[in-house]
N, C-alpha and C positions, 0 to 999 in steps of 0.2 A: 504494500500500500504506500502511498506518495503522501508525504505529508508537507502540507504547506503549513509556510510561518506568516504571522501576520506582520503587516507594512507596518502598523502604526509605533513602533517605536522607531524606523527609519524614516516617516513621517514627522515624529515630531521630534529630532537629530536636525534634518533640513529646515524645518520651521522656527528653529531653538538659533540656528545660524545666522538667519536672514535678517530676524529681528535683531541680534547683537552685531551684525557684522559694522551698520556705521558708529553704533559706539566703539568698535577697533579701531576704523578706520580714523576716527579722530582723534584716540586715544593717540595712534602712532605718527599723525600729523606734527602732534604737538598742540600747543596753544599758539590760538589766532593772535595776530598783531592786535594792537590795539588801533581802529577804524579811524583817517586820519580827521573826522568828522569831530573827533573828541580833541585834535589837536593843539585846543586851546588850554587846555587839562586844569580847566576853573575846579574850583573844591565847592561844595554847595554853599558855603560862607559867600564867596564872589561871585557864584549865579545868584546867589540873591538879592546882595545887591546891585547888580547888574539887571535882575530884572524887576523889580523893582524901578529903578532909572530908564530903561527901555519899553516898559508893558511887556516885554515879549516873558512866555513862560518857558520854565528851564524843563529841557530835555533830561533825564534822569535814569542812565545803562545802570542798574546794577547785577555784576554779573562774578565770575572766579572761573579761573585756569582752570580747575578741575570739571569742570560743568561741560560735558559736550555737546549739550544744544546752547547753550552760549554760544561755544565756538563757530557753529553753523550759523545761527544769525549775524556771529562778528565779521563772517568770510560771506555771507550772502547778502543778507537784505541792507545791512551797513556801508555794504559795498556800493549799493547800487544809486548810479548818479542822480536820478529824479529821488530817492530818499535824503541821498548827502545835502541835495540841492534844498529839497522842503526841510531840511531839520536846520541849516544854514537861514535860510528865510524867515521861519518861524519860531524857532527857539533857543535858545542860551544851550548847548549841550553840556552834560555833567557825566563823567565815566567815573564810576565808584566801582573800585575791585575789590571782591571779597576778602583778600591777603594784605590791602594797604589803607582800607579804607569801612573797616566793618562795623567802627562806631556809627561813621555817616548813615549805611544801610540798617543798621540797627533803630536808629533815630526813624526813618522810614516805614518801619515795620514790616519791611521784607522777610518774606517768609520762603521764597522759592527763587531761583535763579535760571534762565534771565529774568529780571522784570523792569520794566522799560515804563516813566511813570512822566505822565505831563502836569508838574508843579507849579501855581502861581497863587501869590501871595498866603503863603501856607498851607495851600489845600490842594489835594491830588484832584485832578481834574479827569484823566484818567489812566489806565494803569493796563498793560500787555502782559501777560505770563508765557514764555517760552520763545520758541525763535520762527517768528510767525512773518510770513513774503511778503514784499514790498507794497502791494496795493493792501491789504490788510492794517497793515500800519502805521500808513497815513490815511485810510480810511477812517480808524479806530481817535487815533490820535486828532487829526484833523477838524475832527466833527464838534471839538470841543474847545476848538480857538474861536477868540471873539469872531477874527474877521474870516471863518469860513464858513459862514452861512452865503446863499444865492448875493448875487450885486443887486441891489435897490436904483434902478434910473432915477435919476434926479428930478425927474418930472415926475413922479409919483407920489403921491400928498400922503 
């Protein structure tokens, strides 16, 4: 008599692979650069007062080397020029690293990493969990600056 094995534990071998294999692959990357959008590398003391002085609200990465969807948002959506360009436009950015900056994120009430928070005058206006694509993100964020609701024609009473 022929006896068959079942598939499902080399089922769930491939299965068990597929979902861990971009945590390796970022694992073995390394850690993303830091996105030159953060360039300015303001501490939230001087996004504040900076926005404050400007109205514009402070952009707010807080993220840590060990996080691999961090790294995927810092190498994707951070990258991408219509985001660099709308976060340049619209707000003060502030990059908080878990390893140099945990009191700041603490103060925050970060609970998870990435979280990407649009700040102004002391109140989260709103707030992204994970490492989520470029229209999603200025959609998310966008919707919550004074000036992006529809333009009002001047003729309109």
């Amino acid at each position: 008599m022929i006896k068959v094995r079942s598939a499902t534990p080399f089922l769930f071998v491939i299965a068990a692979a597929v979902l861990v294999m971009p945590t390796v692959l970022n694992l073995i990357k390394g850690p993303a650069k830091t996105p030159g959008v953060f360039d300015d590398q303001y501490t939230l003391y001087q996004a504040t007062a900076l926005s404050q002085e400007t109205g514009k609200p402070m952009l707010v990465l807080a993220t840590a080397d060990w996080c691999p969807p961090c790294q995927k948002l810092k190498r994707t959506t951070l990258m991408d020029p219509v985001v660099v360009d709308w976060i340049n436009e619209h707000t003060i950015p502030v990059y908080l690293e878990d390893g140099a900056s945990p009191d700041e994120i603490a103060s925050l009430g970060v609970r998870s990493y990435p979280t990407t928070m649009l700040i102004q005058d002391g109140q989260i206006l709103a707030s992204l969990g994970g490492p989520v694509g470029s229209g999603q993100f200025i959609k998310v964020l966008g919707a919550e600056l004074p000036a992006s609701g529809e333009m009002v024609s001047e003729t309109q009473p």
